[in-house]
N, C-alpha and C positions, 0 to 999 in steps of 0.2 A: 341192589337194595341192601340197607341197614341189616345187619343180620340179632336177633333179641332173643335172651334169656332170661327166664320166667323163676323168681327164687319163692318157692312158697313154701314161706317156715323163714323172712328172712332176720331171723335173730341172733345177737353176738351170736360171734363165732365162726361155723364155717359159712354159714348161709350168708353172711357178709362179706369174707373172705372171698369165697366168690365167685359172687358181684362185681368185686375189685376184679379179680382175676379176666372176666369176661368182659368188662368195660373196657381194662387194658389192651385188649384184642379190638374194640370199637366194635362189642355189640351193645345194641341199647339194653336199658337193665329196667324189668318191673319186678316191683318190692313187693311182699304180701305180709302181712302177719295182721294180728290182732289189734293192736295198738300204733295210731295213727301218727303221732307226735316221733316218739324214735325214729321209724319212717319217714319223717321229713328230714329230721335232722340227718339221718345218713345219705340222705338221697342229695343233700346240699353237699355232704362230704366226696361225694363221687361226682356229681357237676361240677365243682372245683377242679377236676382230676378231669376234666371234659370228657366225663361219660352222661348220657342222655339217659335220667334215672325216671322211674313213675313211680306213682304209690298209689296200690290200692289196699284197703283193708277188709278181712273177712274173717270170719268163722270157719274155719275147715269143718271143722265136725258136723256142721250142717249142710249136708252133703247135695242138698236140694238145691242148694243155692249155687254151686257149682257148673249150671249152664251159663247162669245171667253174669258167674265171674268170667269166665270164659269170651263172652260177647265183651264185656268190659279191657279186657285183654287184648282182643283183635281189633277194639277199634282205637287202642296205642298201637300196637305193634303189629298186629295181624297178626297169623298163627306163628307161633314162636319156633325158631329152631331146636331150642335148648328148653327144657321142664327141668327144674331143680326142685325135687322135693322132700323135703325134710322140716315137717310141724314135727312139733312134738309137745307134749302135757304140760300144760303151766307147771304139774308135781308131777313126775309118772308114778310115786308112791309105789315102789317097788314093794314086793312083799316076799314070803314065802311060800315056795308053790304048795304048801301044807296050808295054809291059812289064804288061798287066794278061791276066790267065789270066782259064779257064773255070769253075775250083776258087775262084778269089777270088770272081767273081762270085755262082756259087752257096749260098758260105759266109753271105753278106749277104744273100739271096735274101728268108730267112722273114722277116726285120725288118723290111729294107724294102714288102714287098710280099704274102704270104703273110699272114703277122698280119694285117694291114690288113683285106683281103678276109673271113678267117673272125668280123673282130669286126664289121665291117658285115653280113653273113649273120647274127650273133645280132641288131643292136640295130635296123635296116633296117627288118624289117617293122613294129614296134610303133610308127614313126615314122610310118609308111606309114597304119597305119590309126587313127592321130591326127589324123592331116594336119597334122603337126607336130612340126618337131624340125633336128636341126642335127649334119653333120658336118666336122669343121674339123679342118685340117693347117698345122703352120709345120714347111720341111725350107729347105733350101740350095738357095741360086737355080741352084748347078751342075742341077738337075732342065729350067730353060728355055734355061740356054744353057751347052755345053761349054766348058772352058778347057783351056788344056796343066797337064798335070799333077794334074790333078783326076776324073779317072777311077777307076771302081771302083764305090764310094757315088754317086756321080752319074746313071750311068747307070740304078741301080735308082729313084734318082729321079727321072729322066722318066718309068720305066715308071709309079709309082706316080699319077704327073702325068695321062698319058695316061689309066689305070682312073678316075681322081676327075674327070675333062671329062668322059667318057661317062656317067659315075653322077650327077653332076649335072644333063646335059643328061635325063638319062631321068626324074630323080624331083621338077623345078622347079614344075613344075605342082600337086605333091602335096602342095605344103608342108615339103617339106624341104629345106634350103638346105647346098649343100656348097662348102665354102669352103675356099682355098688360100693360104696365103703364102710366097713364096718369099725368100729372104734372102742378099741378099749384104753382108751388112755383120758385124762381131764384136757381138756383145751381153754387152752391159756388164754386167759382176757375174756373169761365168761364171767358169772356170779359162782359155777360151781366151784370153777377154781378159784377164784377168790374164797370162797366160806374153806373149800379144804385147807389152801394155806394159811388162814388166821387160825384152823384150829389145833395147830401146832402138830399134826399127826408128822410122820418122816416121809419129805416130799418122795427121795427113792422110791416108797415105797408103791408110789400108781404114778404111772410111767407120763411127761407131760407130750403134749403134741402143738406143733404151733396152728393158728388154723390157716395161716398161707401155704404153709407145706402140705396142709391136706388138701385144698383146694388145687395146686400143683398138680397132685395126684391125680383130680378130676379131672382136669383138663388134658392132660398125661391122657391118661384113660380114656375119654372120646375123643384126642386127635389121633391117635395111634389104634384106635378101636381093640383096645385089646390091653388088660386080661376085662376081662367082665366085673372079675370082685375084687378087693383088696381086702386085708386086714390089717389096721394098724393098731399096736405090734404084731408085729407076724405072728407070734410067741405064745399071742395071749391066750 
């Protein structure tokens, strides 16, 4: 059988990348994100490239809704090999951890961290009794290490950091490899990189990443099952 990976968060960048990546190996590819339109139009870009795309659209943050996407899932693909998860905040409005509340935290809660947990509880076991399969995260390296000013989204991801060490360390032996990248660099051909380059700062100055190269990484990462995390820049 077809073997499918699941990109939920898939928006410029690496969540697209890939896609590509995975397609080019001839798994079939379901698309998630928010907005329906984008979604088609990349999912035409990769049938092009004869990879077998779907799109579904949802709300991560609404965490309830997370079975019925699930069933919407398997009756494209059936339980997926591969879970790619990486949503993240229309703004994650970084703040300072002096100035970041209990309200802000919570608000960000279910994307970061809630979602995460109810989509491995649906796709987990059938991975489990494959002895075979792959869960993979690209988030912001604020998750390994704080900075001034980057607080808010950060913090939930170290938590999310913390839950995928332990669910890793627990399911290695099983055959299923849970894999992390952290990122401190802008990725090129998003919006962020574009606003940073038009605003004349010195590109030197925040290091760029392609998002093929990272995606490389991921796939690196679960066929080799090994290392668990990466940081790109190693440095940062």
């Amino acid at each position: 059988m077809t073997k499918s990976l699941v990109v939920f968060g898939a928006g410029p960048g690496v969540g697209r990348a890939i896609a590509r990546r995975y397609g080019k190996a001839g798994y079939d590819v379901v698309l998630i994100a928010r907005r329906r339109a984008p979604l088609e139009e990349f999912a035409a870009v990769l049938a092009a490239d004869g990879t077998t795309a779907h799109v579904l659209t949802a709300d991560l943050s609404e965490t309830t809704s997370i079975p019925a996407l699930a069933t919407q899932i398997r009756a494209l693909v059936g339980d997926p090999d591969v879970v790619y998860y990486a949503p993240s905040p229309g703004d994650p409005d970084f703040t300072s951890a002096a100035a970041l509340t209990s309200a802000r935290l919570h608000a960000l809660l279910p994307l970061a961290l809630d979602a995460l947990i109810a989509v491995v509880a649906e796709f987990l076991p059938a991975m489990l009794a494959r002895g075979d399969g792959a869960i993979l995260t690209a988030q912001g390296a604020a998750a390994v290490k704080g900075r001034p000013h980057m607080s808010g989204w950060g913090p939930l991801l170290a938590a999310q950091r913390n839950y995928l060490q332990s669910l890793a360390a627990e399911v290695a032996d099983q055959g299923v490899t849970v894999g992390q990248l952290h990122i401190g660099a802008r990725i090129t051909g998003t919006p962020f990189d574009d606003h940073y380059r038009a605003s004349g700062r010195p590109e030197a100055a925040f290091p760029a990443a392609d998002p093929a190269d990272l995606a490389e990484l991921l796939w690196t990462m679960h066929a080799d099952r090994k290392p668990r995390e990466l940081l790109v820049p190693s440095d940062w």
